[in-house]
C-alpha positions as CSV (number, residue, x, y, z in Angstrom):
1,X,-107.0,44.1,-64.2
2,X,-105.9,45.4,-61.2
3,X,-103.7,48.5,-60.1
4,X,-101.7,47.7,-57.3
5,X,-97.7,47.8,-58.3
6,X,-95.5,44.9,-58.8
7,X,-94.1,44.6,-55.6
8,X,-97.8,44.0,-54.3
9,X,-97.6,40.2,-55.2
10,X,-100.8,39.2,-52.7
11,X,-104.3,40.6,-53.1
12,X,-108.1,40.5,-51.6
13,X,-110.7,42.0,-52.6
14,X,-113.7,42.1,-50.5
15,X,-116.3,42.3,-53.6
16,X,-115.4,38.4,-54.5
17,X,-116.1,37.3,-50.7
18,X,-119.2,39.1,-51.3
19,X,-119.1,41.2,-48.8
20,X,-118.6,45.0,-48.4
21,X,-116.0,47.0,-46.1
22,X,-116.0,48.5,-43.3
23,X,-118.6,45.5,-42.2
24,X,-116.9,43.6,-39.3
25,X,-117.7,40.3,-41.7
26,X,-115.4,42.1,-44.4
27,X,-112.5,42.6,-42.0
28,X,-113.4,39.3,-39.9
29,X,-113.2,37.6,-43.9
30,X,-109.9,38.9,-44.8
31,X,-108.2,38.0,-41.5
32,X,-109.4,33.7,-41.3
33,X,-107.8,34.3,-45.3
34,X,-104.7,35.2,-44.3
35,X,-104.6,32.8,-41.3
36,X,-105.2,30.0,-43.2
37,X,-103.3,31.0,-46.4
38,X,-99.7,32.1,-44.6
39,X,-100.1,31.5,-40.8
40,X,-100.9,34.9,-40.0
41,X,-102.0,35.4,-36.4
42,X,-101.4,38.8,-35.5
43,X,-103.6,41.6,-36.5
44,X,-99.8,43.8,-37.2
45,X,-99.1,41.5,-39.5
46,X,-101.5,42.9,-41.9
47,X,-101.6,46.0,-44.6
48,X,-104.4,47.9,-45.9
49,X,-104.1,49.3,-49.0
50,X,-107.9,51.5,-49.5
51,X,-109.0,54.4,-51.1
52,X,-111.5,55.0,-48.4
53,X,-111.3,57.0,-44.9
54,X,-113.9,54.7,-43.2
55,X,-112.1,51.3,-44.2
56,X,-108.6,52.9,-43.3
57,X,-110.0,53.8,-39.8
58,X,-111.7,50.3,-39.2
59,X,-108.6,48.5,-40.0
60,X,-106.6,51.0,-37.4
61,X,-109.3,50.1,-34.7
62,X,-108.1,46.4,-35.9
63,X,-104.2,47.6,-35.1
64,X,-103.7,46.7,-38.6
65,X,-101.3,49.0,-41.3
66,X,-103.1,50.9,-43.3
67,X,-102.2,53.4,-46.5
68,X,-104.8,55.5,-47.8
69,X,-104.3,55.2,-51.9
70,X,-106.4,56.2,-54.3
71,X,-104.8,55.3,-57.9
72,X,-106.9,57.5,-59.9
73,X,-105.7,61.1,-57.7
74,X,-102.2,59.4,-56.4
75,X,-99.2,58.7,-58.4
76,X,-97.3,55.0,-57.6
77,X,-94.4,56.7,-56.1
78,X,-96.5,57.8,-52.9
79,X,-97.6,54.6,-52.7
80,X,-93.4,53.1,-52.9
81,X,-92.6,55.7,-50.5
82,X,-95.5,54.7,-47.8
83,X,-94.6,50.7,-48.5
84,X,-90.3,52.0,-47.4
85,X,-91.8,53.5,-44.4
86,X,-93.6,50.9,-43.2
87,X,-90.4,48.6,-44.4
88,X,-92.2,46.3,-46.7
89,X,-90.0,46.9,-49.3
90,X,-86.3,47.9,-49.2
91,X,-85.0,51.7,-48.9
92,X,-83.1,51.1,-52.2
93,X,-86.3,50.2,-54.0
94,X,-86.5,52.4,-57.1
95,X,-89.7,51.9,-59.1
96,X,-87.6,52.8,-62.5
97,X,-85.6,50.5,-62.3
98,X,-88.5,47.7,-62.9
């Protein structure tokens, strides 16, 4: 069971590619997924979602979005409110109302 929220309707994890971030082969993984699975060429055309300084400053290096979010010590609402900034999701988004 995961933990992401329902608007998150896309997910990898890097533990079933075996392999482990920040390794280049984690990131280097991810990105030929996503190129291959939606045409995704451009590293800004990625989000982050990690719990973890190290992986949030590699995927920066990679000019990728990032959010730092750790679901045990962060409520969803931080999470909603980092997604409206970034304009993932719409302004008017209201996690209640789900």
């Amino acid at each position: 069971e995961h933990y992401l929220p329902t608007c998150c309707t896309e997910y990898f994890f890097s533990y079933d590619q075996n392999c482990c971030k920040p390794t280049q082969e984690a990131f280097d993984k991810f990105f030929e997924f996503v190129k291959n699975k939606y045409d995704i060429f451009y590293p800004f055309q990625i989000l982050l979602i990690d719990d973890q300084d190290k992986n949030i400053s590699m995927s920066r290096e990679k000019q990728w979005y990032s959010i730092k979010y750790i679901n045990w010590n962060s409520k969803e609402e931080y999470l909603i409110d980092e997604l409206k900034k970034l304009g993932i999701i719409s302004k008017e988004f209201d996690l209640g109302k789900i």
